[in-house]
Backbone as CSV, one residue per row, in Angstrom:
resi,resn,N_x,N_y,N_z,CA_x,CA_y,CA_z,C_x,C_y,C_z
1,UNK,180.872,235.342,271.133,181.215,236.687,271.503,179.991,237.461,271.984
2,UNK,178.666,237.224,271.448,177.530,238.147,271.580,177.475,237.919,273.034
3,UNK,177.519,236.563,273.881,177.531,236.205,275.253,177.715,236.887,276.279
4,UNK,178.613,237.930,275.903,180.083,238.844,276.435,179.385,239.734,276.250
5,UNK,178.439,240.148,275.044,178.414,241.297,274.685,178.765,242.313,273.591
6,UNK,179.770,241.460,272.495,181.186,241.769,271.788,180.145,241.669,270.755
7,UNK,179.863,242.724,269.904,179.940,242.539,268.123,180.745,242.944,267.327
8,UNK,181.386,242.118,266.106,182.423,242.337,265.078,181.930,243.391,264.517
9,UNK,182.630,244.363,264.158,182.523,245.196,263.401,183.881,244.832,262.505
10,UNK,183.435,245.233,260.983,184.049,245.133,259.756,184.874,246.556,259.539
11,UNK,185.827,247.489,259.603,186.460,248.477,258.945,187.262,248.729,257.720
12,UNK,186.271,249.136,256.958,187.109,249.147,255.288,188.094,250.243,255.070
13,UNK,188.628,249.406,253.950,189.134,250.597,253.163,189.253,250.654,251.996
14,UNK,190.418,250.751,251.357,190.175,250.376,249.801,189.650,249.280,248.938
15,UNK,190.822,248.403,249.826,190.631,246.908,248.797,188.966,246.260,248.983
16,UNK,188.226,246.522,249.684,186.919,246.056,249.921,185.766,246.758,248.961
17,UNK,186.032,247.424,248.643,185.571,248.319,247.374,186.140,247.520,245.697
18,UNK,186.707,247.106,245.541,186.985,246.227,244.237,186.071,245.712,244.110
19,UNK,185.802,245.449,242.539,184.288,244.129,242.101,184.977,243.054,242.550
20,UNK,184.065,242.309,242.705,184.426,240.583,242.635,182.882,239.611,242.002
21,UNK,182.632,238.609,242.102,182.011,237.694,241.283,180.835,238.122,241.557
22,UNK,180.218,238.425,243.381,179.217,238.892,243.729,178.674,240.567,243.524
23,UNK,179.506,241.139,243.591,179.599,242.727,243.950,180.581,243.255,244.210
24,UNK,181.455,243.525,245.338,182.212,243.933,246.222,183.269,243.049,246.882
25,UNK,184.207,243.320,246.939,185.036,241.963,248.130,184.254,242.150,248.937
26,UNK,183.946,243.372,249.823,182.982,243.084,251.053,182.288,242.429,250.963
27,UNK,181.411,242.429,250.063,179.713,241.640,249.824,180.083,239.869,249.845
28,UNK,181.522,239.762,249.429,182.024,237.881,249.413,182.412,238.138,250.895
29,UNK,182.967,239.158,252.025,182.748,238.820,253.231,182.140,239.076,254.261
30,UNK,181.321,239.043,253.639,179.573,239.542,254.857,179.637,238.123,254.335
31,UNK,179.129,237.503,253.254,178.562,236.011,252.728,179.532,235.105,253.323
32,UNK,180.496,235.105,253.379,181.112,233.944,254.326,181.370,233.927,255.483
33,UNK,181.296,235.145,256.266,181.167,235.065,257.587,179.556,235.429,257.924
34,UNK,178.833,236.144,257.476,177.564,235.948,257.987,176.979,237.564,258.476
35,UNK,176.515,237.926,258.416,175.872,239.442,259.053,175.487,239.161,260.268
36,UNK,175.132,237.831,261.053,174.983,237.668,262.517,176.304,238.216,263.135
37,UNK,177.071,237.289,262.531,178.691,237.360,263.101,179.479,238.781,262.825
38,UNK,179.139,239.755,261.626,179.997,240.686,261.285,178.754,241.639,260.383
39,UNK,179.292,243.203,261.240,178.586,244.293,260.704,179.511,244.889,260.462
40,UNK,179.229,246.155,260.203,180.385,246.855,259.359,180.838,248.004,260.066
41,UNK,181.648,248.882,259.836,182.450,250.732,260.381,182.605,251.082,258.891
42,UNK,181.741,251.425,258.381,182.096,251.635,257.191,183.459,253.199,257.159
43,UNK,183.981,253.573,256.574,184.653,254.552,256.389,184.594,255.145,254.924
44,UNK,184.048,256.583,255.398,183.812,257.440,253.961,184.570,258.303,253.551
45,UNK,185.826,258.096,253.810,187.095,258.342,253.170,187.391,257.342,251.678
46,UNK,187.770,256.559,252.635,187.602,255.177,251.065,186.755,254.888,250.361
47,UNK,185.830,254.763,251.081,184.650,254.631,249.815,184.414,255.828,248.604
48,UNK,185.259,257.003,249.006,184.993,258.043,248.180,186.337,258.214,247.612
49,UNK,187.276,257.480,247.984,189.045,257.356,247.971,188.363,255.999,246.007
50,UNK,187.437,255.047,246.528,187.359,254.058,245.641,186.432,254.656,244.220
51,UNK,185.790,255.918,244.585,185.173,256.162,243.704,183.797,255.977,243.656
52,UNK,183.257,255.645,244.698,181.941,255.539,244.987,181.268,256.732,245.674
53,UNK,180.040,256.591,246.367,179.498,257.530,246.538,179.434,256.848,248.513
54,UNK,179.389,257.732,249.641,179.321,256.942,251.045,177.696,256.697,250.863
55,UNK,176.729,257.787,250.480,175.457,257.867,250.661,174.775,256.414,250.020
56,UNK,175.739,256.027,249.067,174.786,255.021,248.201,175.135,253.533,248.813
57,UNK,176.201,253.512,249.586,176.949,252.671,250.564,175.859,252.891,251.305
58,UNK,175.888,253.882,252.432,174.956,253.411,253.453,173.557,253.099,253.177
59,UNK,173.262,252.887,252.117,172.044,252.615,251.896,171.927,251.431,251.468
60,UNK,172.822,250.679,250.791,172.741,249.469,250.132,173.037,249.033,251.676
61,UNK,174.081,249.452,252.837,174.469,248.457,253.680,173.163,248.758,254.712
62,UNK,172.410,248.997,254.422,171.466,249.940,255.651,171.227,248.441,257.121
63,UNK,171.191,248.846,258.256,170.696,247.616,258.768,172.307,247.048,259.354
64,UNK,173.259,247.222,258.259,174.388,246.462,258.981,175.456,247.503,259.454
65,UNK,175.495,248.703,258.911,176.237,249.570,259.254,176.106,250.089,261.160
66,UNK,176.591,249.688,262.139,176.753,250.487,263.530,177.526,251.463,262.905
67,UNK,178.528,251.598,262.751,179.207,252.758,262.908,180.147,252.877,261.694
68,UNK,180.731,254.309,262.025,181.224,255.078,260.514,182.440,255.860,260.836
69,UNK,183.377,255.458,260.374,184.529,257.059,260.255,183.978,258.071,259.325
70,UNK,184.077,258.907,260.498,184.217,260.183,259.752,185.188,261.157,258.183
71,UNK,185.721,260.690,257.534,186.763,261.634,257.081,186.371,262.000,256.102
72,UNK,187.057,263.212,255.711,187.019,264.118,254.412,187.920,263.625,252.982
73,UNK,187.440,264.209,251.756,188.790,264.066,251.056,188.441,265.625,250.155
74,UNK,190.160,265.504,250.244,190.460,266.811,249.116,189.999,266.537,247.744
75,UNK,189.697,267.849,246.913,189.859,267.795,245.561,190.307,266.850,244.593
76,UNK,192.052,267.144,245.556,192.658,265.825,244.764,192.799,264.628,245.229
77,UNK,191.974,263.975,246.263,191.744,262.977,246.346,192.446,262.691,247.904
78,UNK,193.466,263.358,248.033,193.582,263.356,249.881,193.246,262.993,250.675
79,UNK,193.143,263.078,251.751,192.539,262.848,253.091,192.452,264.615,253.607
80,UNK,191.174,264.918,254.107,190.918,265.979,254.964,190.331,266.217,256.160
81,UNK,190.469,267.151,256.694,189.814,267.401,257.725,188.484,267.458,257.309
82,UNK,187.490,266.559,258.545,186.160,267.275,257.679,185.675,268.256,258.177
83,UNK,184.784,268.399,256.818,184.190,269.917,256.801,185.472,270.799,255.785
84,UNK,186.287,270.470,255.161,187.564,271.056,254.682,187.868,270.413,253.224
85,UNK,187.058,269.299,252.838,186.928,268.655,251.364,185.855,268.813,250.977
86,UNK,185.510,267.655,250.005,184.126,267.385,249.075,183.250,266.697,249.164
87,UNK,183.356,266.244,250.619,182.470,265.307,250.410,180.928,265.864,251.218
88,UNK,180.227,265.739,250.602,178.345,266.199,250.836,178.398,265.496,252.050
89,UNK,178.741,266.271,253.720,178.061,265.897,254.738,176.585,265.515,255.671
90,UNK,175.861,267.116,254.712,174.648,266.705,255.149,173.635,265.174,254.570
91,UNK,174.226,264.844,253.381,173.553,263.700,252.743,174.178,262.417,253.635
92,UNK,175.138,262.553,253.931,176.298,261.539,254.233,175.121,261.086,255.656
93,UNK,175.153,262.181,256.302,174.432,262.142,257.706,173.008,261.928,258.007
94,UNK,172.576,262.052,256.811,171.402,261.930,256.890,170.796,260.516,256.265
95,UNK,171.638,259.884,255.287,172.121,258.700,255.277,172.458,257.510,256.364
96,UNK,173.296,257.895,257.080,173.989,257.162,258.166,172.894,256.890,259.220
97,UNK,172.353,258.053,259.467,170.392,258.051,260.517,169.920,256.932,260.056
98,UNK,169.304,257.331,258.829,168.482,256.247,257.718,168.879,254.714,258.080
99,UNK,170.528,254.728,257.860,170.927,253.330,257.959,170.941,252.528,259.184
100,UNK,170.500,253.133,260.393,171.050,252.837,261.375,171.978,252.770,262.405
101,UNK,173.160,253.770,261.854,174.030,253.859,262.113,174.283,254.460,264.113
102,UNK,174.426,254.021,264.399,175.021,254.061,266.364,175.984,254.758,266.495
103,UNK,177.288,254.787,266.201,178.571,255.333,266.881,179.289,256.341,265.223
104,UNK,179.433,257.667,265.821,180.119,258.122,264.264,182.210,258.073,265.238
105,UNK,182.498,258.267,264.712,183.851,258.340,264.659,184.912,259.614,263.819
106,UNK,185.286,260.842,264.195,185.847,261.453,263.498,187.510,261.028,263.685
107,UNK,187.923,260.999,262.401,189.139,260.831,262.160,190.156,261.297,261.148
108,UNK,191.439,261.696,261.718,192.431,261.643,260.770,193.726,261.226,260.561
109,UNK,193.831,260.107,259.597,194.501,259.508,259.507,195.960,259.430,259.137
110,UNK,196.026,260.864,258.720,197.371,261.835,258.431,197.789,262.961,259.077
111,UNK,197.246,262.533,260.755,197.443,263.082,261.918,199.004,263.731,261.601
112,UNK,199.840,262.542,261.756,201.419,262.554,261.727,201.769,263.152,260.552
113,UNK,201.502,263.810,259.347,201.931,264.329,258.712,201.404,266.508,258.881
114,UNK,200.562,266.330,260.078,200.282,267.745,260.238,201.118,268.197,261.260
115,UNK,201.579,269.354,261.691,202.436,270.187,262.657,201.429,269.926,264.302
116,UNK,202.189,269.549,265.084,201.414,269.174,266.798,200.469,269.434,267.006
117,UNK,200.082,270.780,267.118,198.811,271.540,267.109,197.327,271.057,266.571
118,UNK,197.991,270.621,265.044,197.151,270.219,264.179,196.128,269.730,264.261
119,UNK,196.823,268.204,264.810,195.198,267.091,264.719,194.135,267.358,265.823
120,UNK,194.434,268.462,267.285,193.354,268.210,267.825,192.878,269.116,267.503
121,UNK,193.308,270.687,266.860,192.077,271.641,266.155,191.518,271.136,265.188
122,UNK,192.541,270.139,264.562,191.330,269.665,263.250,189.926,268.648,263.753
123,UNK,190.286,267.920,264.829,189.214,267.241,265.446,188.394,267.872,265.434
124,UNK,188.802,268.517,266.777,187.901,269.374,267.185,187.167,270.295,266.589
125,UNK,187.431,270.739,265.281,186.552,271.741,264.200,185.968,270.618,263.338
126,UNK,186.425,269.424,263.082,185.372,268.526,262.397,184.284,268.412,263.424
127,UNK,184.554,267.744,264.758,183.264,267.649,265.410,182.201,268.619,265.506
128,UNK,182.944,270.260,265.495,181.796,271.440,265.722,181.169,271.476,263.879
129,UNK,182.033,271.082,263.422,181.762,271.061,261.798,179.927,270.039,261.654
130,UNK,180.492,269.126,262.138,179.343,267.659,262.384,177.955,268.454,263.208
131,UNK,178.410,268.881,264.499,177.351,269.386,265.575,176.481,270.160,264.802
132,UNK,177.160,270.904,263.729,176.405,271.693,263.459,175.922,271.829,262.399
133,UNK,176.098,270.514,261.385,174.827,270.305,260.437,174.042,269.318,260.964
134,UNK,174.153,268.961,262.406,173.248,267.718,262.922,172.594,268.865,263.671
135,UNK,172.478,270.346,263.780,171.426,271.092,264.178,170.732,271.621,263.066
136,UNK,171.242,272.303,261.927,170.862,272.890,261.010,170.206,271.802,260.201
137,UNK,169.864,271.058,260.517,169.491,270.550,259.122,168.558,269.294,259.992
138,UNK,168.895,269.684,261.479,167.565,269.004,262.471,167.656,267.538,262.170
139,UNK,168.801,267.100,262.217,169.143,265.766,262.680,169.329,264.905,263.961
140,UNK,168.023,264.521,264.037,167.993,264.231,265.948,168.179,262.880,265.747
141,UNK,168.837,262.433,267.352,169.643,261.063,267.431,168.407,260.079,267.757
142,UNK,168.191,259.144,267.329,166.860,258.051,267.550,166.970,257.966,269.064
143,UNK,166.713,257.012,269.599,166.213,256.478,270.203,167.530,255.975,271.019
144,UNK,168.440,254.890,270.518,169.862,254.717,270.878,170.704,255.345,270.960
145,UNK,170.510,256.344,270.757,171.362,257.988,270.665,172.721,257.917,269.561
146,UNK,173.302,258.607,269.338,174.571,258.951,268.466,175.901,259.434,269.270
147,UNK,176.271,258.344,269.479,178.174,259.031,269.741,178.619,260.064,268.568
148,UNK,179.464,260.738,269.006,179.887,261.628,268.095,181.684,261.474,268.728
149,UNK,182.603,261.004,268.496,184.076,261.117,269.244,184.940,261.129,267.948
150,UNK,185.933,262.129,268.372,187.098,261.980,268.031,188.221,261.005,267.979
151,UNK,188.733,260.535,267.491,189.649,259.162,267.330,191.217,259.674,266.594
């Protein structure tokens, strides 16, 4: 695939967050397929859906993480718009830099449960949400630059 151009990216969610013998189910499939062959999209919805922390994720995955969904979660554990839950963005982001991270991805995945209107103001106020602790807090894009898109 690299031939082409094509790298696997991995997208979690819950079940990859469970222990297993090594660590993580993930961590048994990075080891059998290989980190040449497969990097990750991590998503910090679930990882914070599993009870973990995203910041301590992107740091253990540092190096393999390209890219990241964006999402929020409520109080009670939800899915949110971000910028509209709990989860510590500026660490998250400043994290994701650290790790290497290339392409962010905002998303919501309970698009279809909001009224029409909904999902593209909510995009669209997560992304100005994003823009603007990646100014305040003087988060400049390396070298490979940072996508920032809506999904």
């Amino acid at each position: 695939m690299r031939a082409y151009g094509f790298q696997f990216l991995y997208h979690n969610h819950e079940a990859e967050w469970k222990l297993s013998g090594s660590g993580f189910v993930l961590d048994d499939l990075l080891q059998a397929v290989g980190p040449e062959w497969m990097q990750l999209e991590l998503d910090t919805y679930w990882i914070a859906k599993s009870g973990l922390d995203p910041v301590q994720m992107l740091k253990r995955y540092a190096g393999l993480v390209k890219a990241i969904h964006l999402k929020d979660m409520s109080a009670d554990g939800e899915m949110a718009e971000v910028g509209r839950g709990v989860l510590d963005w500026p660490s998250i982001l400043t994290a994701a830099r650290a790790a290497g991270v290339c392409n962010y991805f905002i998303e919501l995945d309970n698009a279809d449960e909001l009224d029409p209107a909904r999902p593209i103001t909510g995009l669209t106020g997560g992304m100005q949400y994003i823009q603007c602790i990646c100014r305040c807090e003087a988060l400049h894009a390396p070298a490979n630059g940072h996508i920032i898109q809506a999904e």
